[in-house]
PDB file of N, CA, C, O and CB in Angstrom:
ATOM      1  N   UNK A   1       0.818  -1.197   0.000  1.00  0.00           N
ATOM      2  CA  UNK A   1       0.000   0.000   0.000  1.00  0.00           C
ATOM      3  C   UNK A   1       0.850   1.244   0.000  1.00  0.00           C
ATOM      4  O   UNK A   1       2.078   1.289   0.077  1.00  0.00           O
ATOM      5  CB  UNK A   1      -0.925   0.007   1.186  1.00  0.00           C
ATOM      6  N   UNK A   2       0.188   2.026  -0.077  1.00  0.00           N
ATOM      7  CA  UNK A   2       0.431   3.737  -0.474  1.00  0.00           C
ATOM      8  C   UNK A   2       1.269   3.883   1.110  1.00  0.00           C
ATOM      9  O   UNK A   2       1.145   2.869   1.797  1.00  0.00           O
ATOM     10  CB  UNK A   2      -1.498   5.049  -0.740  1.00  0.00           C
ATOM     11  N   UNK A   3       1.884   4.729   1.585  1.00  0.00           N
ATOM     12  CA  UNK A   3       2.646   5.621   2.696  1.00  0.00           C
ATOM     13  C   UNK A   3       2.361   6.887   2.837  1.00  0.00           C
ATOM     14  O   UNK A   3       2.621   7.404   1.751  1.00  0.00           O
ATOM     15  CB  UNK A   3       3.978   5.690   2.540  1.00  0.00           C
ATOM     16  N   UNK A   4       1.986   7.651   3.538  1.00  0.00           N
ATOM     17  CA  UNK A   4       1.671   9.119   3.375  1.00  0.00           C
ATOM     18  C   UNK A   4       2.694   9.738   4.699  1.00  0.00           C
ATOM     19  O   UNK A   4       2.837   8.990   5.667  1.00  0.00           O
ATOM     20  CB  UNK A   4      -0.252   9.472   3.555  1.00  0.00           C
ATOM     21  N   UNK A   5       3.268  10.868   4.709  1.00  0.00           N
ATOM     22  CA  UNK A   5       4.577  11.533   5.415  1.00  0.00           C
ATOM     23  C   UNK A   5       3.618  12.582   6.193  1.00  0.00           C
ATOM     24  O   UNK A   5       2.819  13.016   5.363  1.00  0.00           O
ATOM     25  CB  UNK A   5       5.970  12.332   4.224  1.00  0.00           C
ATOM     26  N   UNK A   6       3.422  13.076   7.290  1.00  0.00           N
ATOM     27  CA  UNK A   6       2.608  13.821   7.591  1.00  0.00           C
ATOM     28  C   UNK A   6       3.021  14.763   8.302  1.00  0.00           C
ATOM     29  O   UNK A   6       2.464  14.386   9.333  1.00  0.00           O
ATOM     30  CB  UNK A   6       1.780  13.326   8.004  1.00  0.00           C
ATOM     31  N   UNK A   7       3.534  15.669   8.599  1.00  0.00           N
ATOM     32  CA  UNK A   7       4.025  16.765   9.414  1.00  0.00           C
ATOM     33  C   UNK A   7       3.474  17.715  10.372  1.00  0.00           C
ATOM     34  O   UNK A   7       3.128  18.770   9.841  1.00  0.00           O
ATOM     35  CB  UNK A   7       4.441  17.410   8.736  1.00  0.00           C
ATOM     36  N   UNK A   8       3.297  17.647  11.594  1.00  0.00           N
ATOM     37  CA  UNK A   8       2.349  18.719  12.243  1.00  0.00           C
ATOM     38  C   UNK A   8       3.283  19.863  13.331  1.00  0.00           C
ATOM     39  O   UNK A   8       4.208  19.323  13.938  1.00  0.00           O
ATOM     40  CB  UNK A   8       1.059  17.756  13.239  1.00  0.00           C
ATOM     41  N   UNK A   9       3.113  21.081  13.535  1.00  0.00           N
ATOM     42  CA  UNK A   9       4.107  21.580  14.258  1.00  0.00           C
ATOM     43  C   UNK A   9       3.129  22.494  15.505  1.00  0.00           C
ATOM     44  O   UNK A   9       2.443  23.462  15.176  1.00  0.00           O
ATOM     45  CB  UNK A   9       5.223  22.503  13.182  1.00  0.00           C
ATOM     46  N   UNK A  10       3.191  22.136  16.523  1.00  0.00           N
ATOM     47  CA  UNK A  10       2.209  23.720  17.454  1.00  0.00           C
ATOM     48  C   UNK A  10       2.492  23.355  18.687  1.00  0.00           C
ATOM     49  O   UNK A  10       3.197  22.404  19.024  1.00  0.00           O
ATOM     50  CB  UNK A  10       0.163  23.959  17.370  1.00  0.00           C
ATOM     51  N   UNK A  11       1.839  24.253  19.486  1.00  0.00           N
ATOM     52  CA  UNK A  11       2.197  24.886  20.427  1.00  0.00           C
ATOM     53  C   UNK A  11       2.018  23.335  21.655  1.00  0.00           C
ATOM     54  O   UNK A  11       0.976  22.684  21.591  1.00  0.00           O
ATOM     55  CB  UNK A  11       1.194  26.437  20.555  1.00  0.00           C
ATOM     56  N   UNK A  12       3.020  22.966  22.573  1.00  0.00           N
ATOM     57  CA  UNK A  12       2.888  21.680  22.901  1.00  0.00           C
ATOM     58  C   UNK A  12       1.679  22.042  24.376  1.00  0.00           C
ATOM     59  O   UNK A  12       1.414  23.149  24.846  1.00  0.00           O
ATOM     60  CB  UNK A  12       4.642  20.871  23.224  1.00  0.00           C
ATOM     61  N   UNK A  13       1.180  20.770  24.781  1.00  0.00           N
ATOM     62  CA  UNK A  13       0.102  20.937  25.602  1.00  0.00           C
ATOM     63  C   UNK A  13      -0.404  19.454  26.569  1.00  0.00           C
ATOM     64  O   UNK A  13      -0.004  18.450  25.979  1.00  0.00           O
ATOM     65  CB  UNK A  13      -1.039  21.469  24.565  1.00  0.00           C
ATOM     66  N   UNK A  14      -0.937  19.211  27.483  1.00  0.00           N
ATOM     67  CA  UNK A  14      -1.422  18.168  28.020  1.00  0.00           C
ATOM     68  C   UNK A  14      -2.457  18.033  26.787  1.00  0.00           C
ATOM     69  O   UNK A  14      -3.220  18.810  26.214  1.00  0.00           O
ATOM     70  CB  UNK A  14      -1.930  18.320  29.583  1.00  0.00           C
ATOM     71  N   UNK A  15      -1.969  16.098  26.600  1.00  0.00           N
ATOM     72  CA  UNK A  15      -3.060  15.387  25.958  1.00  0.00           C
ATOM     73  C   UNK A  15      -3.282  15.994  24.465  1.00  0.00           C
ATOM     74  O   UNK A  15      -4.423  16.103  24.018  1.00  0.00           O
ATOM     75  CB  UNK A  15      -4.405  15.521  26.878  1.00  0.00           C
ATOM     76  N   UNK A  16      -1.866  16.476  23.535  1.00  0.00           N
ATOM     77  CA  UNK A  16      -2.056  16.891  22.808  1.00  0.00           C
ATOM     78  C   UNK A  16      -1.760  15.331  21.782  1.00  0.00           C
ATOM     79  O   UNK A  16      -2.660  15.039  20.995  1.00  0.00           O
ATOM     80  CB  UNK A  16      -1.415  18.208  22.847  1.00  0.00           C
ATOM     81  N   UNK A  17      -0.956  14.738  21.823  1.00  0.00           N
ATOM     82  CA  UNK A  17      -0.609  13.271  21.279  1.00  0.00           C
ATOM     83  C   UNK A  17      -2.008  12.127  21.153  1.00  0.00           C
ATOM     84  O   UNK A  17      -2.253  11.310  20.265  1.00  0.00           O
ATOM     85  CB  UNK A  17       0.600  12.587  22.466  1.00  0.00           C
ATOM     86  N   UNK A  18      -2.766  12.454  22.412  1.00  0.00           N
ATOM     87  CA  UNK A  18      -3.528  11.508  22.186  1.00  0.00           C
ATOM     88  C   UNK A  18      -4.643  11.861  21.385  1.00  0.00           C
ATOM     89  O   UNK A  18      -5.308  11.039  20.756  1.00  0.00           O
ATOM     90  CB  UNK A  18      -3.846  10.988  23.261  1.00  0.00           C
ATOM     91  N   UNK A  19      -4.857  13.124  21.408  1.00  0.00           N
ATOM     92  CA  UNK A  19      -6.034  13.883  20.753  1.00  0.00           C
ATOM     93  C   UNK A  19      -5.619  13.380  19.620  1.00  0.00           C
ATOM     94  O   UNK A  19      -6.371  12.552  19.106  1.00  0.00           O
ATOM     95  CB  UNK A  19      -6.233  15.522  20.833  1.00  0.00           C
ATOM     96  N   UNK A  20      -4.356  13.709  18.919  1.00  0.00           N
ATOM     97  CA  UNK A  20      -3.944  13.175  17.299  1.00  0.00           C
ATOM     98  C   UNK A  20      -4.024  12.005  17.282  1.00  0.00           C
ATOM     99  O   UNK A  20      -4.590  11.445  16.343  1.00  0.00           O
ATOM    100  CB  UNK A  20      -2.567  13.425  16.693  1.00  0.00           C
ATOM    101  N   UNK A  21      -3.438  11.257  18.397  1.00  0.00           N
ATOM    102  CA  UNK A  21      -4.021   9.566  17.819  1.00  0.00           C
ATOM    103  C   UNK A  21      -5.517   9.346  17.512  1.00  0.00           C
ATOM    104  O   UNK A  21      -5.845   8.712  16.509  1.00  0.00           O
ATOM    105  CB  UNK A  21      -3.772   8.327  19.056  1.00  0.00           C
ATOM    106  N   UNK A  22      -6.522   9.914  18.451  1.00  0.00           N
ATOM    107  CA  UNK A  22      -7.841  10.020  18.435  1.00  0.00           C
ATOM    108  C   UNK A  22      -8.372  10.132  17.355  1.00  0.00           C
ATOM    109  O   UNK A  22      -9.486   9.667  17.115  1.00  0.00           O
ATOM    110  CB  UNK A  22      -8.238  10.844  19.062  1.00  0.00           C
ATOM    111  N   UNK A  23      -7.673  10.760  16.534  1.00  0.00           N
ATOM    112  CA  UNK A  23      -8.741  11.736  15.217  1.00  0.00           C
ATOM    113  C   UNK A  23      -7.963   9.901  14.006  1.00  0.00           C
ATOM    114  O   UNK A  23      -8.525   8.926  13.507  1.00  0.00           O
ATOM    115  CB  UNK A  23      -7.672  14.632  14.425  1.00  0.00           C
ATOM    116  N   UNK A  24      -6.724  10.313  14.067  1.00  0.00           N
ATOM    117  CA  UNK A  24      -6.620   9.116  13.021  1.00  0.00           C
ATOM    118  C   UNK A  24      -7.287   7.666  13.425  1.00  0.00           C
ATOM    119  O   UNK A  24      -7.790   7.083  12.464  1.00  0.00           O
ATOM    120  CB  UNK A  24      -5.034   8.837  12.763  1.00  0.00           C
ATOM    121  N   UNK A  25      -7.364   7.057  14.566  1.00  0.00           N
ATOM    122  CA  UNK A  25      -8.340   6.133  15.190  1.00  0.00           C
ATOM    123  C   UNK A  25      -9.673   6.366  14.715  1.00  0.00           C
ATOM    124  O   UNK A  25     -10.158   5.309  14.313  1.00  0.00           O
ATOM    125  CB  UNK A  25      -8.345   6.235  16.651  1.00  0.00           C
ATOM    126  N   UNK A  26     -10.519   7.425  14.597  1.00  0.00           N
ATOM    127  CA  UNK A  26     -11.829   7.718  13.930  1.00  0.00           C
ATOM    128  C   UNK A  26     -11.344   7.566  12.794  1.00  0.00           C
ATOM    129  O   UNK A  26     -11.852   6.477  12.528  1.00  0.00           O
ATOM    130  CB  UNK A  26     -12.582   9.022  14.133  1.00  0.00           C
ATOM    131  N   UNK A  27     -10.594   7.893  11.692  1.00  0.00           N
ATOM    132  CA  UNK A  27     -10.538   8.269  10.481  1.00  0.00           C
ATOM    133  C   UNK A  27      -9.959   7.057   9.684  1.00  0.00           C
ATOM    134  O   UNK A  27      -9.786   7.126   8.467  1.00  0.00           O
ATOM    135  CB  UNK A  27      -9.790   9.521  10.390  1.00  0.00           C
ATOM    136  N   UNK A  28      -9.622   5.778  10.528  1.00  0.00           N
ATOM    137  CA  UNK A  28      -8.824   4.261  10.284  1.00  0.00           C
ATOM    138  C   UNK A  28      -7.561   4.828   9.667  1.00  0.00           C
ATOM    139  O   UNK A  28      -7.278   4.501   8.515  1.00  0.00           O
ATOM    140  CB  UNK A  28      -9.680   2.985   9.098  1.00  0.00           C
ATOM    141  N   UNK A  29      -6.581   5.868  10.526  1.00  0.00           N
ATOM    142  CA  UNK A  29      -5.219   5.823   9.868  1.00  0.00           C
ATOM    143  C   UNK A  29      -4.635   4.874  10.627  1.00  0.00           C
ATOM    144  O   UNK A  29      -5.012   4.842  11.798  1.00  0.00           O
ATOM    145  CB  UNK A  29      -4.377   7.136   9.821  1.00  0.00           C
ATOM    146  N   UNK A  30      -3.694   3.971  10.236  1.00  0.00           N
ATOM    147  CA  UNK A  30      -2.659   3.427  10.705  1.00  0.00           C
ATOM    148  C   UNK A  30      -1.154   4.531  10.607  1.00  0.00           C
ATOM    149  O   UNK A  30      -0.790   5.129   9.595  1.00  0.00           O
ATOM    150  CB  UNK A  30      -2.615   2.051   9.883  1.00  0.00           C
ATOM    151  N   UNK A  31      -0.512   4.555  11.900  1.00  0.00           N
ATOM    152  CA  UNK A  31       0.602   5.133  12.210  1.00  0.00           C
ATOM    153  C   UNK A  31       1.635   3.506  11.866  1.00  0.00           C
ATOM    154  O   UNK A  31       1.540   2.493  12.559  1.00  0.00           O
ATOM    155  CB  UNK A  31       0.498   5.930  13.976  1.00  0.00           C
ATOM    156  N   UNK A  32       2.345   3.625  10.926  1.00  0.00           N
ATOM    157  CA  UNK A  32       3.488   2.994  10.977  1.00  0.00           C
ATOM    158  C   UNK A  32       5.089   3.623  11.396  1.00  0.00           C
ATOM    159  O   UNK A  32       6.021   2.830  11.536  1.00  0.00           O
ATOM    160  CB  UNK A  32       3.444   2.527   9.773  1.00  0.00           C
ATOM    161  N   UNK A  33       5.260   4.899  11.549  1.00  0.00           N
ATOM    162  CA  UNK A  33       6.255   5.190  11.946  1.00  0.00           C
ATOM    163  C   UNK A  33       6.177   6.676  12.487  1.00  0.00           C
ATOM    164  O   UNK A  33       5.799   7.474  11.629  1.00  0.00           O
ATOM    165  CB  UNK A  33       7.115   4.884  11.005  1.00  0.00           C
ATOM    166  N   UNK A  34       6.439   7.181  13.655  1.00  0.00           N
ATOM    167  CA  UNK A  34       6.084   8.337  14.135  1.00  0.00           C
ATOM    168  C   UNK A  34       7.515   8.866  15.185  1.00  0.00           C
ATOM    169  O   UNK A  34       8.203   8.323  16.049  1.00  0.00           O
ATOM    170  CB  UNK A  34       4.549   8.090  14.913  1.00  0.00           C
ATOM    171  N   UNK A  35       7.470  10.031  14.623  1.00  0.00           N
ATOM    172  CA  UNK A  35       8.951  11.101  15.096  1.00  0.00           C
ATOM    173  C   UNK A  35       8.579  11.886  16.110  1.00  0.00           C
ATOM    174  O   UNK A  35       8.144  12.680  15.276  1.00  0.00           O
ATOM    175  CB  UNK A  35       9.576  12.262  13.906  1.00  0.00           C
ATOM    176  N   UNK A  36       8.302  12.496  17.286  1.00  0.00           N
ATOM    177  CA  UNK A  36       7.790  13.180  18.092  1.00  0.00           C
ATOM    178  C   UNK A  36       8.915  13.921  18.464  1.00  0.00           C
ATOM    179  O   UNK A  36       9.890  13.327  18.923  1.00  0.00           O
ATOM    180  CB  UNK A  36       7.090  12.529  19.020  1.00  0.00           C
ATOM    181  N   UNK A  37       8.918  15.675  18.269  1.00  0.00           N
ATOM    182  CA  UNK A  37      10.084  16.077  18.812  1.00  0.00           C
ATOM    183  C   UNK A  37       9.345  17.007  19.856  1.00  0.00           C
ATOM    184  O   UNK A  37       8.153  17.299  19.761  1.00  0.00           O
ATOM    185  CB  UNK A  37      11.194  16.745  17.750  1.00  0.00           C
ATOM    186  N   UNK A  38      10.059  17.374  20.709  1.00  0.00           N
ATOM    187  CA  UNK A  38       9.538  18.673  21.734  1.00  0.00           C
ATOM    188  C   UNK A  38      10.704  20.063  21.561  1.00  0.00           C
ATOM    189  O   UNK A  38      11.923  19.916  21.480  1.00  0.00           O
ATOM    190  CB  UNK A  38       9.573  18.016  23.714  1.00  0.00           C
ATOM    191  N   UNK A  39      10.088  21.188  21.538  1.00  0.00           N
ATOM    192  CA  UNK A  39      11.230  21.713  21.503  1.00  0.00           C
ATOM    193  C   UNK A  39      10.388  23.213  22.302  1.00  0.00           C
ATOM    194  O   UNK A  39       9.718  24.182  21.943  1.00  0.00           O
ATOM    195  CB  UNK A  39      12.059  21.715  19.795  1.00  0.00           C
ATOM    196  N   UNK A  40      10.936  22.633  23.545  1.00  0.00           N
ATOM    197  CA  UNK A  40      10.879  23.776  24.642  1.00  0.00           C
ATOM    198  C   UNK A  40       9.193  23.940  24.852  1.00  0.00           C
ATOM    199  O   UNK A  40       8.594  23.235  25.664  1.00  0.00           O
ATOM    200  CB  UNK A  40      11.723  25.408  24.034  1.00  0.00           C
ATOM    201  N   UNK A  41       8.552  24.897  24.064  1.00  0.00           N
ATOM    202  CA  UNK A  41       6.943  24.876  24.544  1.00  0.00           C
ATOM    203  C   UNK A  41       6.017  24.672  23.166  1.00  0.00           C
ATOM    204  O   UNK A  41       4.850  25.060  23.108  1.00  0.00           O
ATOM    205  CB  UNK A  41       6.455  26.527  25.382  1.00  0.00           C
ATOM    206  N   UNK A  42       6.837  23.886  21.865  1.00  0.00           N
ATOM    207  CA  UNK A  42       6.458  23.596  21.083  1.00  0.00           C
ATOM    208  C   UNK A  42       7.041  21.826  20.621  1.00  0.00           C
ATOM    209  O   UNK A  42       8.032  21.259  21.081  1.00  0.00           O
ATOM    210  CB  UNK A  42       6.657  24.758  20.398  1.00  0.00           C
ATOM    211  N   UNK A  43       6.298  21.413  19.849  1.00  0.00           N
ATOM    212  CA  UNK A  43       6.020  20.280  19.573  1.00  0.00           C
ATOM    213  C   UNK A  43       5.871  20.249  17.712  1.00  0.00           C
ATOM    214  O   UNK A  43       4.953  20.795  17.100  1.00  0.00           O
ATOM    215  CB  UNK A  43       4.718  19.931  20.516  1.00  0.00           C
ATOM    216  N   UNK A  44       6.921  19.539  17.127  1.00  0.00           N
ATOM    217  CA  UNK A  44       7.311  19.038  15.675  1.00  0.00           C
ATOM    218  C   UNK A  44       7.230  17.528  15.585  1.00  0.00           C
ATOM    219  O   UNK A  44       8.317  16.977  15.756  1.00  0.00           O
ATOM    220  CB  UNK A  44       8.828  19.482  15.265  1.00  0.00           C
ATOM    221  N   UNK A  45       6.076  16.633  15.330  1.00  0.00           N
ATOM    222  CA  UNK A  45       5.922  15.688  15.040  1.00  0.00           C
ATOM    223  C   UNK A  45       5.178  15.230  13.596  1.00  0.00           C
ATOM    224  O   UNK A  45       4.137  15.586  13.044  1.00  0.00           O
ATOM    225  CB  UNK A  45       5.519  15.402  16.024  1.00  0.00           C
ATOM    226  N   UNK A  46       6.356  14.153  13.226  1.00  0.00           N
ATOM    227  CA  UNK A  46       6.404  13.515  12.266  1.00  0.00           C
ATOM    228  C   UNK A  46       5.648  12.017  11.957  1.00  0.00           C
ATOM    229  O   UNK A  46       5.593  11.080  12.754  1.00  0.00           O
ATOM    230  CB  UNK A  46       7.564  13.530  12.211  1.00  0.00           C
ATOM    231  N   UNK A  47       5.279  12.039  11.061  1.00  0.00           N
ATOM    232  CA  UNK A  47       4.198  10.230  11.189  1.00  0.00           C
ATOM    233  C   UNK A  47       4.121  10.046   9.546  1.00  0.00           C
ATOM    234  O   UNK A  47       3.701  10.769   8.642  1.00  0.00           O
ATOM    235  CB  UNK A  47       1.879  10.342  12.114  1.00  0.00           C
ATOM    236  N   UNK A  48       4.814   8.542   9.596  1.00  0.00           N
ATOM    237  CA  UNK A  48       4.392   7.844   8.108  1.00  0.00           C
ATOM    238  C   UNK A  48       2.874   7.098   8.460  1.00  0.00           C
ATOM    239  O   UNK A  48       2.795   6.347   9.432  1.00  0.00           O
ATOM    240  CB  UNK A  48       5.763   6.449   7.505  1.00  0.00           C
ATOM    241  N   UNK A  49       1.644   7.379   7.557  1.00  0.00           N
ATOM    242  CA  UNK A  49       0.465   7.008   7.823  1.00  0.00           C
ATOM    243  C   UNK A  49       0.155   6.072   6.446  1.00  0.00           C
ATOM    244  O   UNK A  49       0.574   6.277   5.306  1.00  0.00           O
ATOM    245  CB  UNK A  49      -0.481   8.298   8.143  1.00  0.00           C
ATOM    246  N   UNK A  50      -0.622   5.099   6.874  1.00  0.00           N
ATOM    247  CA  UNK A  50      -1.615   4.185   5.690  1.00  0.00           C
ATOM    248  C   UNK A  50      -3.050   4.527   6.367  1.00  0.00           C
ATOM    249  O   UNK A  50      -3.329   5.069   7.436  1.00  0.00           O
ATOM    250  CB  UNK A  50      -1.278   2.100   5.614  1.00  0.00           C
ATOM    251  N   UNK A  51      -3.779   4.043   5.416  1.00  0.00           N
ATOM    252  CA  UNK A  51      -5.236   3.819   5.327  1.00  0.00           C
ATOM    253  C   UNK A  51      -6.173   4.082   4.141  1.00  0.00           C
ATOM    254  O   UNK A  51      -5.906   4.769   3.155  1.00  0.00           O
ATOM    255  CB  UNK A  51      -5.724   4.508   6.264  1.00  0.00           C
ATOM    256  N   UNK A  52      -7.326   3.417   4.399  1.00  0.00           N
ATOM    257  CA  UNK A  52      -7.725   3.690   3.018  1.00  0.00           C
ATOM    258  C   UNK A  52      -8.623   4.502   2.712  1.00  0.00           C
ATOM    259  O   UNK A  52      -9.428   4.308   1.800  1.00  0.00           O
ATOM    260  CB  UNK A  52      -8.072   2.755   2.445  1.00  0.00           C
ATOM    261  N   UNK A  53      -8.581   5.711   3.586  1.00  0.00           N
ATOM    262  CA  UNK A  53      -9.172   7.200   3.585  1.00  0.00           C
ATOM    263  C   UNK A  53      -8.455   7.863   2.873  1.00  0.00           C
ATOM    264  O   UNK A  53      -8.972   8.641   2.070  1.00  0.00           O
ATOM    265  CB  UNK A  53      -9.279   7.933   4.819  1.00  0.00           C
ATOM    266  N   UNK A  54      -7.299   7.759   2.955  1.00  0.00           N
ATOM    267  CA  UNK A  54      -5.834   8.263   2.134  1.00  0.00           C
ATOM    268  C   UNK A  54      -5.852   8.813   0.640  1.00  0.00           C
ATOM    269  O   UNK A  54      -5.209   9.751   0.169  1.00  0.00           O
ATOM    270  CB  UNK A  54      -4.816   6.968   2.000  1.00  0.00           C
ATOM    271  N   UNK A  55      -6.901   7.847  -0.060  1.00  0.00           N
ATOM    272  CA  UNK A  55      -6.839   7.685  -1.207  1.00  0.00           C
ATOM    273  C   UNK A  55      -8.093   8.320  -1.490  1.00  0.00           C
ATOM    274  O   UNK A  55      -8.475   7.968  -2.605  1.00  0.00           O
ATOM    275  CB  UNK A  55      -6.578   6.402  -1.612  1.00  0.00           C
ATOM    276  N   UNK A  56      -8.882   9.107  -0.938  1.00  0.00           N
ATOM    277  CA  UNK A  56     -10.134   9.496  -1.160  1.00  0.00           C
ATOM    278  C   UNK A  56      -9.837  10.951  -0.970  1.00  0.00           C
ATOM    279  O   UNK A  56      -9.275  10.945   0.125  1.00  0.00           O
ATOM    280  CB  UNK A  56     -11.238   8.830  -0.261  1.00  0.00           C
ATOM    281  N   UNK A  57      -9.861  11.717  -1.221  1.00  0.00           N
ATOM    282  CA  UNK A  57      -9.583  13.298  -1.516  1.00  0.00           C
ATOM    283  C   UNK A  57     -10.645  13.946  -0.306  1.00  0.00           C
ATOM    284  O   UNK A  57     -10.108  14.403   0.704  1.00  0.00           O
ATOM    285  CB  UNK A  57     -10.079  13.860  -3.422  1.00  0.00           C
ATOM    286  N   UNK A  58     -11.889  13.975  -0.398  1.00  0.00           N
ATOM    287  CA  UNK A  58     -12.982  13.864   0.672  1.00  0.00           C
ATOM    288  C   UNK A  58     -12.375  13.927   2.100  1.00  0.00           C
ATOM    289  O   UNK A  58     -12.193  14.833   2.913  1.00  0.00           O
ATOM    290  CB  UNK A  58     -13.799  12.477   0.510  1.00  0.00           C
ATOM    291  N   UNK A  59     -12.147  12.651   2.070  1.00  0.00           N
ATOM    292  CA  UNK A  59     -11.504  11.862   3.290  1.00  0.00           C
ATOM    293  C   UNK A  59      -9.989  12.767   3.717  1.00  0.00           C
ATOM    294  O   UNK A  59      -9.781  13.141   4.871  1.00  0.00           O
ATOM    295  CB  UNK A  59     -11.118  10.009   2.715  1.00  0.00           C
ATOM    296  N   UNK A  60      -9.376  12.927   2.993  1.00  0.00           N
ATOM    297  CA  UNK A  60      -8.034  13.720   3.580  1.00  0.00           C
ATOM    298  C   UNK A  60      -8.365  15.022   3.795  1.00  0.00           C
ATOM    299  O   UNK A  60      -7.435  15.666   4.280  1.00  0.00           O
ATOM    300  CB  UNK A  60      -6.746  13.746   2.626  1.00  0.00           C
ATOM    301  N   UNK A  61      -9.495  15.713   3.578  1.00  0.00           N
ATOM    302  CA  UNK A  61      -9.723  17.119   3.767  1.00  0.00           C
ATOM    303  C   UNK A  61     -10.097  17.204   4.898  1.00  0.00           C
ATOM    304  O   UNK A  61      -9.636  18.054   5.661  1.00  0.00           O
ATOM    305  CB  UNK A  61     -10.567  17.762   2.968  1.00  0.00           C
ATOM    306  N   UNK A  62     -11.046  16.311   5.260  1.00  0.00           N
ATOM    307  CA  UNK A  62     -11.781  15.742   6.547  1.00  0.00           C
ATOM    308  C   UNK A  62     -10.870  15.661   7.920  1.00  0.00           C
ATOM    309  O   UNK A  62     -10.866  16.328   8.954  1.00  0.00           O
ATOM    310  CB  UNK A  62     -12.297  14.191   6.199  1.00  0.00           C
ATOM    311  N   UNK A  63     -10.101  14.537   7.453  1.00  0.00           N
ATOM    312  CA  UNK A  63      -8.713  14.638   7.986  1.00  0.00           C
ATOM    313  C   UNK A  63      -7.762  15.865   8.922  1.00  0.00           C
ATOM    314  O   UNK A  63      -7.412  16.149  10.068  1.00  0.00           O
ATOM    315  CB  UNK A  63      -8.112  14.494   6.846  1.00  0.00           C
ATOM    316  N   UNK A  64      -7.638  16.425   7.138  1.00  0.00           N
ATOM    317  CA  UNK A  64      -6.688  17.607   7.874  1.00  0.00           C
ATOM    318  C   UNK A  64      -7.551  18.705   8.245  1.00  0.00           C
ATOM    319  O   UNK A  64      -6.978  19.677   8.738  1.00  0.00           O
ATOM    320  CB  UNK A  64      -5.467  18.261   6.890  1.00  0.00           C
ATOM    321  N   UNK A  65      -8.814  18.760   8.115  1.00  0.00           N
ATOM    322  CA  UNK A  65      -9.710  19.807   9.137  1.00  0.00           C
ATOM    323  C   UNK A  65     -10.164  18.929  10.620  1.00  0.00           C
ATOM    324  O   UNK A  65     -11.082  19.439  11.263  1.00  0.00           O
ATOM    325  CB  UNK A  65     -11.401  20.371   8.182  1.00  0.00           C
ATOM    326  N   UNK A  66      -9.756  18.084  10.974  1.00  0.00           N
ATOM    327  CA  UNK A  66      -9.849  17.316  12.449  1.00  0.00           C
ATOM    328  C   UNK A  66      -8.898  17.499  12.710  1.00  0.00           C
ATOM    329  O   UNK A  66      -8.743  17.799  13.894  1.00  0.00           O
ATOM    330  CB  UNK A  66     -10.141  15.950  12.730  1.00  0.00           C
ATOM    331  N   UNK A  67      -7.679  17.451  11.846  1.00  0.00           N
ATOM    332  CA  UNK A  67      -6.107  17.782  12.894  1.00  0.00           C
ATOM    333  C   UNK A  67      -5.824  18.844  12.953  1.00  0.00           C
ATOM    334  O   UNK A  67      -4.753  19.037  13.528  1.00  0.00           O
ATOM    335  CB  UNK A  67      -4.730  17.276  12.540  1.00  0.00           C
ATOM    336  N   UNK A  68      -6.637  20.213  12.377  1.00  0.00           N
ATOM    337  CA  UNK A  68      -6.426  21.454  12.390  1.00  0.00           C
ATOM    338  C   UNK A  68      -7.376  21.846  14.043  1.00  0.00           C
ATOM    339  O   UNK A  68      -7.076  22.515  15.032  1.00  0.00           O
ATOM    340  CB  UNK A  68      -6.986  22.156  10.769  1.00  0.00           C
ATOM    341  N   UNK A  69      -8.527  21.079  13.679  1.00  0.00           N
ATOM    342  CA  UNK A  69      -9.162  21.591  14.850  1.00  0.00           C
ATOM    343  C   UNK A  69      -8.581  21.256  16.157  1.00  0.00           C
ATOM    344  O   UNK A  69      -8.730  22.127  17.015  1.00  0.00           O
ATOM    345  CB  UNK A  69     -10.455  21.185  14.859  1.00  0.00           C
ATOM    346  N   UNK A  70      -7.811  19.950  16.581  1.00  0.00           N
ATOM    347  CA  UNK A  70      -7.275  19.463  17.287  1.00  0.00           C
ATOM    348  C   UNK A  70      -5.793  20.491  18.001  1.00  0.00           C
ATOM    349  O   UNK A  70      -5.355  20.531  19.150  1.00  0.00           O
ATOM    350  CB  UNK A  70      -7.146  18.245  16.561  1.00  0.00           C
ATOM    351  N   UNK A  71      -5.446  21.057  17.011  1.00  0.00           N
ATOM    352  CA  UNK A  71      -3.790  21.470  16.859  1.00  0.00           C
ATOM    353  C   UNK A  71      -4.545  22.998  17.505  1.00  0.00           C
ATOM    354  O   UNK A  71      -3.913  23.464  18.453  1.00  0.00           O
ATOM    355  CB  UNK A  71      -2.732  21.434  14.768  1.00  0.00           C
ATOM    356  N   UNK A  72      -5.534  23.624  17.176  1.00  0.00           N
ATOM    357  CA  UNK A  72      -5.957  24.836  17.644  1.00  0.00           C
ATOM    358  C   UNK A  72      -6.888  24.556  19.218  1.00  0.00           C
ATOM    359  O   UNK A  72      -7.451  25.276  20.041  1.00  0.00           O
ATOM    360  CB  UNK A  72      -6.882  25.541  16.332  1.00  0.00           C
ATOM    361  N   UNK A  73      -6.770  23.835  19.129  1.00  0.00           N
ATOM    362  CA  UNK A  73      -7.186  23.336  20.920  1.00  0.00           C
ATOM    363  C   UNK A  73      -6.503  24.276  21.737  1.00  0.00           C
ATOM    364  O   UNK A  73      -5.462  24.658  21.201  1.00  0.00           O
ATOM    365  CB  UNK A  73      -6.573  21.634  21.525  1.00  0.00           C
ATOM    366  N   UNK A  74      -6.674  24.664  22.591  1.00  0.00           N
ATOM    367  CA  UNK A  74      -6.464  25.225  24.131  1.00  0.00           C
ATOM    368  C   UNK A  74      -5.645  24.021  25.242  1.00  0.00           C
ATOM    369  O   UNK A  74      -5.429  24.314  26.418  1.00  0.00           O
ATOM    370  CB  UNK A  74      -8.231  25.595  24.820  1.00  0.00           C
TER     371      UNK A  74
END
């Protein structure tokens, strides 16, 4: 199958990791490889993703407006 590289960067926070696992768990991404950096009061994490939402254009917009909403959390 397909691999998708995913990049997210913001402001770091309690329960900000699981919220992102959360949204790809609803959305059936599989995380096969994930980079988590911290850097001081921000957070640069990296994730190779499958699934077969991936491939649906719909579905990845969906996506990256759940990890937008997530990333603008409080």
């Amino acid at each position: 199958g397909q691999r998708w590289l995913l990049s997210l960067s913001a402001a770091d926070r309690k329960g900000l990791l699981y919220r992102i696992a959360a949204v790809f768990a609803r959305h059936q991404v599989q995380v096969q490889l994930a980079k988590v950096t911290t850097l001081g009061e921000r957070v640069e994490d990296t994730f190779v993703v499958t699934g077969p939402g991936l491939h649906v254009q719909r579905e990845q917009a969906q996506l990256t407006q759940d990890l937008l909403a997530v990333l603008d959390e409080p």
